[in-house]
N, C-alpha and C positions, 0 to 999 in steps of 0.2 A: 707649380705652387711656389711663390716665391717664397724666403726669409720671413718677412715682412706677414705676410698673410698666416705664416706657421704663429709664427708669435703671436698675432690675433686672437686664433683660433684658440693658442693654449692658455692665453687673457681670458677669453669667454668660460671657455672651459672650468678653470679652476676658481670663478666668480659663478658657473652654473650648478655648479656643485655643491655651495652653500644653500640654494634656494628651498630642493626639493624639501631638506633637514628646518629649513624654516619653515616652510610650509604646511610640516608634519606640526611642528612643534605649535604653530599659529593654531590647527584644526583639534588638535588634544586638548589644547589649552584652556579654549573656549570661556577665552578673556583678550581683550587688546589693551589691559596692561603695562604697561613695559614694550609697546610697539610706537612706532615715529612714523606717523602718516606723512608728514613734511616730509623724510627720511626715503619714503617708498613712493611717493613722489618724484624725488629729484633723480631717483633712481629710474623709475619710468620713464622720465626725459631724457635722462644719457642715452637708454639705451633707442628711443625715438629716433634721437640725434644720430648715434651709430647706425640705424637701419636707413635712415634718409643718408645720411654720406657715401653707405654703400649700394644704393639704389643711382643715385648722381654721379658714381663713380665713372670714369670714362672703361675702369679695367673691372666692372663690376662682375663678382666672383659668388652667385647661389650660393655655395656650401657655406663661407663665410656669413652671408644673412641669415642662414638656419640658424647658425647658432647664438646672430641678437633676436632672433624673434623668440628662441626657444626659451632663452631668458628671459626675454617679456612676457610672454606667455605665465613664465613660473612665477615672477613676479606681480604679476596679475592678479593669480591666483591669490595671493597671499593678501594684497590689495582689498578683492571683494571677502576674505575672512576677516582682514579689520573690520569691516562695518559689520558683518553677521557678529562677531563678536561682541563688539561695541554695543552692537542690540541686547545678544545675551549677558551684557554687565546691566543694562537698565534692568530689564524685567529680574536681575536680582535683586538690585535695589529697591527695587518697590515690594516685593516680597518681604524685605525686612522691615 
């Protein structure tokens, strides 16, 4: 494992870490609120970008993809509770 791929790994790492605590906070909330779909968007395309570069890569390294997918993954997540949210802010609004 070279430098280069350590560093990576502890880039993803400490940007994977933020997700789960989103994600939590997105599913409690049960509001989209103060969420930026543009935002978790552009964020789903880096990390596309990063999984397609290291797919292309001539030195391409599994462990290293696990952990852009894993991010995608979690940011996914977070993705389809904006819109379940975004639902549960309508059906409050017509309630009132």
């Amino acid at each position: 494992m070279t430098v280069y791929e350590i560093l990576e790994i502890l880039m993803l790492i400490s940007f994977g870490f933020a997700w789960p605590f989103n994600v939590i906070k997105s599913f409690k909330a049960r509001t989209a609120k103060g969420k930026s779909l543009l935002f978790m968007v552009l964020v789903l395309v880096g990390y596309v970008c990063g999984i397609l570069a290291k797919l292309f890569s001539p030195s391409f390294k599994w462990y290293v993809l696990f952990f852009y997918l894993l991010n995608f993954s979690m940011v996914m997540v977070d993705f389809f509770l904006y819109f379940r949210n975004r639902r549960l802010d309508k059906v409050r609004k017509k309630e009132i």
